[in-house]
C-alpha positions in Angstrom: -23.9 18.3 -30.1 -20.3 17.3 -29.5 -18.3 17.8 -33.1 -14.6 17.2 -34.3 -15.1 18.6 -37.2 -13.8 22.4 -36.4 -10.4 20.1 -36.1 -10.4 19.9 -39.6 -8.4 17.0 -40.7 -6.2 16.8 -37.5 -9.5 15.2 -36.3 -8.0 12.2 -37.8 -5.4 12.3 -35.6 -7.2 12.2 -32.3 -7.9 8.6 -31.6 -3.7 7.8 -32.3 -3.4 11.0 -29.5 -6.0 9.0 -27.0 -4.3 5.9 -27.8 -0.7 7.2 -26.8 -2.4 8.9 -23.7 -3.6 6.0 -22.6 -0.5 4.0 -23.3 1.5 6.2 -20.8 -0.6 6.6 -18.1 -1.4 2.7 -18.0 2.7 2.4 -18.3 2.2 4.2 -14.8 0.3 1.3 -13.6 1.8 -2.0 -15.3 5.5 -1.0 -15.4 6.1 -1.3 -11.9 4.0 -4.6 -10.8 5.9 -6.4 -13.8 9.0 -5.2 -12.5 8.2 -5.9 -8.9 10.8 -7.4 -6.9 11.1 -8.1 -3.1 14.6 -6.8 -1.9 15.4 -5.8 1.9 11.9 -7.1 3.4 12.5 -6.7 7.4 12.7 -10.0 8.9 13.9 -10.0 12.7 16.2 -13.1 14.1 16.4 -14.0 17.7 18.2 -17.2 19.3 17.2 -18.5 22.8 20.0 -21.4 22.4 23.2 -21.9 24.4 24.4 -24.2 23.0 25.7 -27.8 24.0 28.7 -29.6 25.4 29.3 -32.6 22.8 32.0 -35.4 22.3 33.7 -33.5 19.6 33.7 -30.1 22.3 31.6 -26.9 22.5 29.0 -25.9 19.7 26.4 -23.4 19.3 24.2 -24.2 16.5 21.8 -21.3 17.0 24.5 -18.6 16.5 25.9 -20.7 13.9 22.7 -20.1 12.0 22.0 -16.8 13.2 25.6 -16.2 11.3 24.8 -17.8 8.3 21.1 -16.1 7.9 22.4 -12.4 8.6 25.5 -12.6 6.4 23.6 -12.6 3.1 25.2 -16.3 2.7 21.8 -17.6 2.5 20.3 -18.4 -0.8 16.7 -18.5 -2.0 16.0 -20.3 -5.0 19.3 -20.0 -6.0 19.7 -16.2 -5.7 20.6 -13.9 -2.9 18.4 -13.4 0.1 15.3 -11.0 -0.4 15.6 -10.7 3.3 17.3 -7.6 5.6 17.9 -9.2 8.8 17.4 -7.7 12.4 18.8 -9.7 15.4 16.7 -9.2 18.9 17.7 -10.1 22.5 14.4 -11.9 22.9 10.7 -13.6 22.3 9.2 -11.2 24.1 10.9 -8.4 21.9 9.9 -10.4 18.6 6.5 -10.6 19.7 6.6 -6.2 20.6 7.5 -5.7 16.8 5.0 -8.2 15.6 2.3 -6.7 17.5 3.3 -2.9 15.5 4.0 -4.6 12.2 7.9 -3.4 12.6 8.8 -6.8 10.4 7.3 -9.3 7.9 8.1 -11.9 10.4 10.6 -13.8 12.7 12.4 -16.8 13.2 13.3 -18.1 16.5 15.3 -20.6 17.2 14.3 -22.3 20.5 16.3 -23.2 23.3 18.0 -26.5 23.7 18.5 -26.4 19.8 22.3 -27.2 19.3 21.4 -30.2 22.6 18.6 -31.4 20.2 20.2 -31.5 17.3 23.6 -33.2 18.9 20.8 -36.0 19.8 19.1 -36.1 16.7 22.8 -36.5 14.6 23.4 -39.5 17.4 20.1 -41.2 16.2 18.6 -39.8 19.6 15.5 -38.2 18.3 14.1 -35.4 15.7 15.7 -33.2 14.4 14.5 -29.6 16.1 12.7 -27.3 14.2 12.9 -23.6 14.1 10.2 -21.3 14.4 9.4 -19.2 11.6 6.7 -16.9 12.3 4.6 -14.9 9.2 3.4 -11.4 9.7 0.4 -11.3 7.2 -0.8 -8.2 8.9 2.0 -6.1 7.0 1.4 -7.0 3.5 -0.5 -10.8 2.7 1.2 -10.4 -0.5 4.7 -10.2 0.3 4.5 -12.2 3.7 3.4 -15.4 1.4 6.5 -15.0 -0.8 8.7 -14.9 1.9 6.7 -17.7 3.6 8.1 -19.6 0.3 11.0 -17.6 -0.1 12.1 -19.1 3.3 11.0 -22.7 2.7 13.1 -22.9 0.1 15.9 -21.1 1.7 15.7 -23.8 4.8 15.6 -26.6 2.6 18.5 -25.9 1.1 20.5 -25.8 4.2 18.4 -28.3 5.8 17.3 -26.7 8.6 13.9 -28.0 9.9 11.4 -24.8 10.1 8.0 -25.4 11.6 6.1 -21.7 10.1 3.2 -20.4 11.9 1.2 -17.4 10.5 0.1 -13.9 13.1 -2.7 -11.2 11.8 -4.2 -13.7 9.4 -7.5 -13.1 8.4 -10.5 -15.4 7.1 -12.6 -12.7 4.9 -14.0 -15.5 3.2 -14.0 -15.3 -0.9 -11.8 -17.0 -3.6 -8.7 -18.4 -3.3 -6.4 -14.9 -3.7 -8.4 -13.2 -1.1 -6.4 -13.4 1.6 -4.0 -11.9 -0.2 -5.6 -9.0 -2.1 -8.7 -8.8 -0.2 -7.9 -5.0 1.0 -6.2 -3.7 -1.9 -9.6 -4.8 -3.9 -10.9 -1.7 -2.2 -8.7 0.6 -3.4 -9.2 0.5 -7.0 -13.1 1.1 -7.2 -12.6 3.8 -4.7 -10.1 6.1 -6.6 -11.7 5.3 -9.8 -15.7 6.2 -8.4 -13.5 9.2 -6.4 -12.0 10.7 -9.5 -15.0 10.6 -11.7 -17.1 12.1 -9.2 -14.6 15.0 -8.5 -14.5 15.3 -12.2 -18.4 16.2 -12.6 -18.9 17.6 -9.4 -15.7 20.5 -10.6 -18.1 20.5 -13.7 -21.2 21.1 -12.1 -20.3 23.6 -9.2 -17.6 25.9 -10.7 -17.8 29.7 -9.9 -18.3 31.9 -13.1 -15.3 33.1 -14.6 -15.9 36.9 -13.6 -16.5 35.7 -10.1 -15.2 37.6 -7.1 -13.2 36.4 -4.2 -16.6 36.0 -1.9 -18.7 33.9 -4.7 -15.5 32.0 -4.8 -15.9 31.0 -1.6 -19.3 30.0 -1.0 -18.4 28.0 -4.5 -15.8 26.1 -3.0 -17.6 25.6 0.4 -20.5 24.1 -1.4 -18.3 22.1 -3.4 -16.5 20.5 -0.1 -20.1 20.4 1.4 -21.6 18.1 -1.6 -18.1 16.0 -1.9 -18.1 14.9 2.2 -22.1 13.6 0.8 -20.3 12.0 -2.8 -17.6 10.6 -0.5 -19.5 8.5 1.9 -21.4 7.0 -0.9 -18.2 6.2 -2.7 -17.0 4.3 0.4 -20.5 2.5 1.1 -20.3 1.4 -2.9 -16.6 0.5 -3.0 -17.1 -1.7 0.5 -20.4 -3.2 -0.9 -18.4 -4.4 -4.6 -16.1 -6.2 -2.0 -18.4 -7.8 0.3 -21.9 -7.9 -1.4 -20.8 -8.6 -5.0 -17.3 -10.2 -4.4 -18.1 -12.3 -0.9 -16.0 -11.2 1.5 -16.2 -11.0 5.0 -15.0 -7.5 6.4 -16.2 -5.2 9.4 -18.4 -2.7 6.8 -19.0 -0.3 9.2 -15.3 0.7 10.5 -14.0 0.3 6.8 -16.7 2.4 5.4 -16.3 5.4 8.0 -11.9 5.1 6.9 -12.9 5.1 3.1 -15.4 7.7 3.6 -12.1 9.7 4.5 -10.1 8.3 2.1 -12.4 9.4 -0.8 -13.0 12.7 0.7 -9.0 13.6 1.3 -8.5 12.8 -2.3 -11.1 14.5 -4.1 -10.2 17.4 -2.0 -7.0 17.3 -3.3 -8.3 16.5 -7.1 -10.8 19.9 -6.5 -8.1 21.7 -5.4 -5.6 20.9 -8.0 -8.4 21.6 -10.8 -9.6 25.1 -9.2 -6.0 26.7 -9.3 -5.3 25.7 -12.7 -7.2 22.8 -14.5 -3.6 21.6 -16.4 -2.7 21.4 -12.7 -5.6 19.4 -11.7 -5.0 17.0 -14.7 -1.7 16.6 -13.9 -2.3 15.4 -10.2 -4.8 13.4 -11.2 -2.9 11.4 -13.7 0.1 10.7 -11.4 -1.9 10.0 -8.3 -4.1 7.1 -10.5 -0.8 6.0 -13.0 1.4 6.1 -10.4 -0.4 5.3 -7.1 -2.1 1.9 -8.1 1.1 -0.1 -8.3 1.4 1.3 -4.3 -1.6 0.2 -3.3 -1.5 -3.7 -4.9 2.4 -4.0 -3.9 4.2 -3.4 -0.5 7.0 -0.8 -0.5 9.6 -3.6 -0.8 8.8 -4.7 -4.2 8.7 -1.5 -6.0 11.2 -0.8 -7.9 13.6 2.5 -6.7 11.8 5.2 -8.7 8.5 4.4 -6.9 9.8 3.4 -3.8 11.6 6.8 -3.0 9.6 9.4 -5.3 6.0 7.9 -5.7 4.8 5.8 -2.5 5.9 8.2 0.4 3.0 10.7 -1.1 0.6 8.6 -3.2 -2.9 8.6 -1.0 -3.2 4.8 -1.8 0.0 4.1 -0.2 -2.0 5.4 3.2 -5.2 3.6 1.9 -4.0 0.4 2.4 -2.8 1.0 5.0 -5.5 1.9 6.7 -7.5 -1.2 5.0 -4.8 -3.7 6.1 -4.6 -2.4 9.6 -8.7 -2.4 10.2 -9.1 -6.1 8.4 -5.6 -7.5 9.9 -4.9 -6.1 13.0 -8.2 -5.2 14.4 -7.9 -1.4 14.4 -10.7 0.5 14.3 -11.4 3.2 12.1 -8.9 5.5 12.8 -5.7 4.1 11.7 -2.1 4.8 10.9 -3.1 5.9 7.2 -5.5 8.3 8.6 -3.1 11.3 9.9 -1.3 11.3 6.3 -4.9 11.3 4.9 -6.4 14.7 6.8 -2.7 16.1 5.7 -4.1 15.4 1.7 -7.6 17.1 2.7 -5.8 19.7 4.2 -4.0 20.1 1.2 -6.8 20.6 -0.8 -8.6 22.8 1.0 -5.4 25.1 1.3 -5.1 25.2 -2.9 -9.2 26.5 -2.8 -8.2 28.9 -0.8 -5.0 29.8 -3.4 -7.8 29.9 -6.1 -9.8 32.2 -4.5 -7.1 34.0 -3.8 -6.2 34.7 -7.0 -7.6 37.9 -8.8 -9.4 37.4 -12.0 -8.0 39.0 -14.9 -10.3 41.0 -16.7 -10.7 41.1 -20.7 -9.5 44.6 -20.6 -6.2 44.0 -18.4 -5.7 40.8 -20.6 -5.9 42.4 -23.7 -3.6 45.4 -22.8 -0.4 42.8 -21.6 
């Protein structure tokens, strides 16, 4: 039966200590989504205009505007562009980097633009519009703030922009779906991942005495029963998405990427824990606290700290994605998180081997050092 009482009266203590615990890891988790702030999100810029002969002489409105976008001149809201410009030669270019997520979006101003617009300030016609094309496939999230980001940013200068949106998705479900649809995943998965890895270390963990052989077959057995635990992790953490919260997602691609998802990390979580179980904790803790805020934000919001020195290792960096390529581009279940991904498992399976590399210390040597 489970007892504080040999803490004597520091038992009293304990729930403050759990409190405070909790306090910092969920600090992990909250800190940076309330700080979260788009800054340099790559947008590329290409002009097919060349420009007009007028009354007044020789304009070209389309570099004009070009100018004015990639300067940093152009506000938002009232503040400074969250935007880092690219300029390319052509539409056909623009489309190319859509097509490997390489930006958030374009705009593209069309050709005849400064002609059209000479007519429209001679009463001739409509003003012409830009085109202002949304990436959703990179991150929903962050391509529908800079969908307003750049409404507002037009309006200001009153250019016309006519927005189209590439790699949307209809998954069906509430009216945020769209936008967190794939990061939903994420969370059920790590959280069903790490208390599984947790019992399973439990349950299968060599003696203490044990040699380097029983070590072994331990550890195989463990990595046997977690590529089972995995798969049903995956299978549960698509069904709470589709079944329970509605969605409409191709189950059986995103279940076989999950399945490796969930296996890479508790690799890495009964790796960690077999070398040295302050280790194991350790990981754990900063992969959850400081890995969640990477997979519900894109890269470009985080602030510095996580951007440079949490999301280029955190597994749910490479999670989503994987999700976001398989429910926004199409991909199939292989997918640009899943190299990074057999790099974790890899990882893992290289600290078993450390532990049962490592000699066990008998009572005798311990109690002669």
């Amino acid at each position: 039966m489970l007892t504080f009482d040999r803490f004597g009266n520091r038992r009293f203590a304990l729930p403050v200590v759990a409190v405070i615990f909790i306090t910092c890891i969920m600090s992990l988790v909250v800190a940076p989504m309330l700080r979260a702030n788009p800054k340099a999100v790559p947008f590329a810029i290409v002009t097919l205009d060349q420009g007009a002969t007028t009354p007044a002489g020789e304009i070209d409105l389309g570099a004009a505007l070009v100018q004015q976008l990639t300067s940093g001149a152009a506000q938002s809201a009232g503040q400074a562009s969250p935007l880092a410009w690219t300029q390319l030669d052509s539409e056909a270019a623009v489309n190319a980097a859509l097509d490997t997520n390489e930006y958030y979006g374009a705009v593209v101003i069309p050709a005849g633009y400064s002609q059209d617009q000479a007519a429209a300030q001679a009463g001739q016609g409509d003003p012409p519009a830009v085109r202002v094309i949304v990436n959703q496939g990179k991150n929903p999230m962050l391509a529908a703030t800079m969908q307003q980001a750049l409404a507002a940013m037009f309006a200001q200068a009153g250019v016309t922009a006519q927005f189209e949106t590439v790699h949307a998705a209809e998954i069906g479900g509430g009216a945020t779906s769209a936008l967190m649809g794939s990061q939903m995943l994420i969370m059920p998965l790590i959280m069903m991942t790490m208390a599984g890895t947790l019992i399973l270390f439990l349950a299968l963990r060599p003696a203490r005495a044990a040699g380097r052989g029983e070590k072994l077959r331990t550890y195989g057995r463990q990595l046997a029963y977690a590529a089972g635990l995995s798969l049903i992790v995956a299978v549960c953490a698509v069904l709470i998405v589709t079944w329970i919260g509605g969605l409409n997602l191709p189950f059986g691609t995103l279940t076989l990427f999950l399945w490796l998802a969930s296996f890479a990390v508790m690799a890495l979580f009964l790796g960690a824990l077999s070398l040295a179980v302050p280790l194991g904790a350790l990981v754990i803790i900063l992969v959850f606290g400081g890995g969640m805020s990477s997979a519900m934000l894109a890269r470009e919001m985080l602030p510095g700290f996580w951007q440079h020195w949490i999301y280029p290792w955190v597994p749910q960096h490479y999670i989503a994605l994987g999700d976001s390529s398989i429910i926004y581009m199409g991909g199939g279940a292989w997918t640009p998180g899943s190299g990074p991904l057999v790099i974790t498992a890899l990882a893992g399976v290289a600290l078993l081997a450390l532990a049962a590399a490592v000699p066990v210390r008998s009572a005798r040597t311990a109690g002669s050092v």
